[in-house]
C-alpha positions, -999 to 999 in steps of 0.1 A, spaced: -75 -419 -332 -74 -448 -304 -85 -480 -311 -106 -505 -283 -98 -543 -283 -128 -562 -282 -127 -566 -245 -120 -530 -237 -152 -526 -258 -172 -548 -242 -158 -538 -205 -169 -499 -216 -200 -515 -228 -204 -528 -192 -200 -504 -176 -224 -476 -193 -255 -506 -192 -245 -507 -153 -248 -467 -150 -279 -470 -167 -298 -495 -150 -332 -485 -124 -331 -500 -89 -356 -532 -90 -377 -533 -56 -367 -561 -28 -377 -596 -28 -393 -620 -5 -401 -656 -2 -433 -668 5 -460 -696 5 -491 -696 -18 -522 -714 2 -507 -752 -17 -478 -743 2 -459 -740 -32 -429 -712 -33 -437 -675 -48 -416 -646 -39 -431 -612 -34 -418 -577 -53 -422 -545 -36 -424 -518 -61 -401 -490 -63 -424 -468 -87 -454 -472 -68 -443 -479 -26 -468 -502 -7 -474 -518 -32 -464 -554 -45 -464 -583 -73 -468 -618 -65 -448 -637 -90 -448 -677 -87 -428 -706 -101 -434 -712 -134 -405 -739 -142 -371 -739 -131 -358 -706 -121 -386 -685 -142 -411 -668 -120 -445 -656 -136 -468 -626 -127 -499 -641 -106 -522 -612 -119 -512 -618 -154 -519 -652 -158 -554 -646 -145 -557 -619 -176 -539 -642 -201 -507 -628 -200 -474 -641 -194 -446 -618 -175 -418 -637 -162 -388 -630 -140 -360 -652 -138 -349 -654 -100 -318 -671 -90 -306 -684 -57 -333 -654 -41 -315 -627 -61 -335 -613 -91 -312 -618 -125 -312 -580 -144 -329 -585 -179 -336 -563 -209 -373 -549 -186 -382 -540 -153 -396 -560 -132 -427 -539 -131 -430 -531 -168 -446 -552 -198 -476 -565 -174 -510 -564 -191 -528 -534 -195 -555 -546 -165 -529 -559 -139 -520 -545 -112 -497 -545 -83 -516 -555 -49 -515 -536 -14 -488 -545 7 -511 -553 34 -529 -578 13 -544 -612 36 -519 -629 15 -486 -618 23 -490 -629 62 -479 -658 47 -445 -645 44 -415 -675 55 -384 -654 54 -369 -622 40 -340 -624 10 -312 -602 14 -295 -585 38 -314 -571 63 -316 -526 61 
């Protein structure tokens, strides 16, 4: 029998939650109409479509649609790279939200693209 130290462990750990993990859709910055910051998600599970998430406080980033049902889904978003958490950015929205066209009147409002360009 072979025995782990705690930081082979946790490395092994790592690893298998990195294997594991769904690609999240690519981000982009935009203005709302007050000209305040929101970045724009393009879904992987559903294409052409987006969520509109804006600043909530700090580096947390909440669902437009939701808040208009009552609901609060956050992101955290860090220096325009989206920080992996325990959900999806496109699960745990409420029940009535969902994602908006890409070719919504609102994202001609885009400033510049995150990322690398493909």
């Amino acid at each position: 029998m072979t025995y782990l130290s705690k930081g082979m462990l946790l490395l092994y750990v790592q690893k298998a939650i990195e294997l594991e993990m769904e690609p999240v859709g690519e981000l982009t910055v935009a203005r709302s109409k007050y000209l305040n910051t929101m970045y724009v998600y393009n879904c992987v599970r559903q294409p052409g479509y987006v969520y509109e998430f804006y600043n909530l406080r700090g580096n947390k980033f909440r669902c437009k649609s939701c808040k208009k049902l009552n609901k609060s889904r956050c992101i955290t978003i860090d220096n325009g790279v989206l920080v992996p958490g325990r959900k999806h950015p496109e699960d745990d929205h409420h029940p009535d939200c969902r994602p908006l066209p890409e070719t919504a009147n609102t994202l001609l409002l885009y400033v510049y693209r995150v990322g690398p360009k493909k």
